[in-house]
C-alpha positions in Angstrom: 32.9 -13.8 -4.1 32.3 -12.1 -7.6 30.2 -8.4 -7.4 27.5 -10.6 -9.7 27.1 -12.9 -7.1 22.9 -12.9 -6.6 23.5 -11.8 -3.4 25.4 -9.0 -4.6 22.5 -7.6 -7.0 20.1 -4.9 -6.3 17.7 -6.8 -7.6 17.9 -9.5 -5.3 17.9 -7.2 -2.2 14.6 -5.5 -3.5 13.2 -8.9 -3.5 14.7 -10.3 -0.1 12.5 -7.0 1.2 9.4 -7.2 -0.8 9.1 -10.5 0.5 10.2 -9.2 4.3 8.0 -6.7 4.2 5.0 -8.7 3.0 5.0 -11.1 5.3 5.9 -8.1 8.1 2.4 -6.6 7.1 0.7 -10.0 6.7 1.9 -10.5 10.3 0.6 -7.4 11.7 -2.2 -7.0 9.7 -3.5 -10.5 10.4 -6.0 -9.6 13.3 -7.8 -6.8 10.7 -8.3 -9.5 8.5 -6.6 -7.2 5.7 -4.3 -8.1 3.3 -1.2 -6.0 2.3 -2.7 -4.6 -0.5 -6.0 -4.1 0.9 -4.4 -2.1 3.6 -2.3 -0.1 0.4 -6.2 0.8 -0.6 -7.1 2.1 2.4 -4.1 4.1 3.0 -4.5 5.8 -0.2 -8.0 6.7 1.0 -7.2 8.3 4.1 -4.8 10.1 1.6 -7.6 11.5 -0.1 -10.9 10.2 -0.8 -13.5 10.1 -2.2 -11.6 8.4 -5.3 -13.1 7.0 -8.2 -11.8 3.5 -9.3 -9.9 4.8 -12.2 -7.9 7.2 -9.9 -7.9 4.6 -6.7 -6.0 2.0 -9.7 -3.5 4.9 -11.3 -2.1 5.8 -7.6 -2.1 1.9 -7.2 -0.6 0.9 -10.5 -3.3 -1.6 -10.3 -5.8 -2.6 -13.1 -9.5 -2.3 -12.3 -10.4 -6.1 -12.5 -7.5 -6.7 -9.3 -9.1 -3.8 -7.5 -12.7 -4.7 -8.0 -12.2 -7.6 -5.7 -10.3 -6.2 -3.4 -12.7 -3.1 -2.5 -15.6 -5.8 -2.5 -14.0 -7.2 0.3 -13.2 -4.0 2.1 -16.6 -3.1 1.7 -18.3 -6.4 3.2 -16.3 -5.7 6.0 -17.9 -2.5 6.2 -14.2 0.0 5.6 -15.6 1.7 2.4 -18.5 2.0 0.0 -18.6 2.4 -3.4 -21.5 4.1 -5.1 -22.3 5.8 -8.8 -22.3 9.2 -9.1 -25.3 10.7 -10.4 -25.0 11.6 -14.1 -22.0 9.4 -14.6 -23.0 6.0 -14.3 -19.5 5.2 -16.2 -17.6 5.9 -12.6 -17.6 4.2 -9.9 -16.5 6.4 -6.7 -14.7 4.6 -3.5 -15.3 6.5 -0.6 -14.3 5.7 3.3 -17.1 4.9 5.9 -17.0 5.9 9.3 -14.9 2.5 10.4 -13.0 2.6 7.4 -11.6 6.4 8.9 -11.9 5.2 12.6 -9.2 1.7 11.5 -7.0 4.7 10.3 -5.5 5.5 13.9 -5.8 2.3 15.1 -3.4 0.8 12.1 -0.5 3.4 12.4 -0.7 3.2 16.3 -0.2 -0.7 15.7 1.9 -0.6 12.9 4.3 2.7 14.3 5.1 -0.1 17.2 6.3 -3.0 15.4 8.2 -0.8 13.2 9.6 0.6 16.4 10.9 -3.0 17.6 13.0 -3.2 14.3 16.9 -3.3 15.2 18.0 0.1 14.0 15.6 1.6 12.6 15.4 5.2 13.3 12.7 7.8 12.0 16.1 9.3 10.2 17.0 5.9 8.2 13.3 5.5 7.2 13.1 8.6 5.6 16.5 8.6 4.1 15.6 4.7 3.1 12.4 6.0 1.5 14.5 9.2 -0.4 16.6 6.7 -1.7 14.1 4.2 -2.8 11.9 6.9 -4.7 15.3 8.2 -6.4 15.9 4.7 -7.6 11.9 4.2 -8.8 12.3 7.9 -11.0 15.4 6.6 -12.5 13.9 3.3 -13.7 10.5 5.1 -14.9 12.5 7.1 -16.5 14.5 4.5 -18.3 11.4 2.8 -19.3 9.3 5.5 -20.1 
């Protein structure tokens, strides 16, 4: 079998696990009633929050018009609010409510035990998966930029 088989390319394998690991969150995330990339949101809130949109979108790489949406979901189900600051009525700031912090626990406990029933998958290989993956991501930004 030739080295450019598709199989072969890192391409592929970065797609075989984007897909994996959608439909791993979709899974798991299911009884939330969050997507994958509303859960993204919210993990970037318990980061550090309040954000405003702009910033929420630049940690994202998402535009404003697929996050506006998004966090009017998360809001009807009561996980954050979004309000205007006084004497800006330009931004829009996303902040956490008290179940959006609470769900914060409650998703890593749920989510640290399927990862644990993954063949394998040690704390070590994560972390050296994650090193490797954020090597490869500076390389291509760097190519592009």
């Amino acid at each position: 079998m030739s080295d450019y088989h598709y199989s072969k390319q890192l391409c592929y394998s970065f797609y075989q696990v984007n897909k994996l690991f959608n439909q791993f969150y979709m899974k798991n995330l299911k009884e939330f009633d969050l997507t994958y990339t509303q859960y993204l949101v919210l993990v970037v809130l318990w980061e550090k929050a309040p954000l405003t949109l702009k910033e929420l979108g630049e940690k994202l790489d998402l535009a404003s018009n697929t996050l506006t949406p998004l966090l009017k979901r998360l809001e009807e189900k009561g996980y954050i609010q979004r309000s205007i600051p006084l004497g800006d009525k330009r931004q829009l700031l996303i902040q956490l409510t008290e179940d959006g912090q609470k769900l914060q626990a409650i998703l890593e406990d749920k989510l640290l035990s399927c990862f644990r029933q993954l063949d394998g998958l040690t704390i070590e290989k994560k972390q050296s998966y994650v090193k490797y993956n954020q090597e490869l991501i500076e390389s291509l930004q760097n190519y592009l930029d």
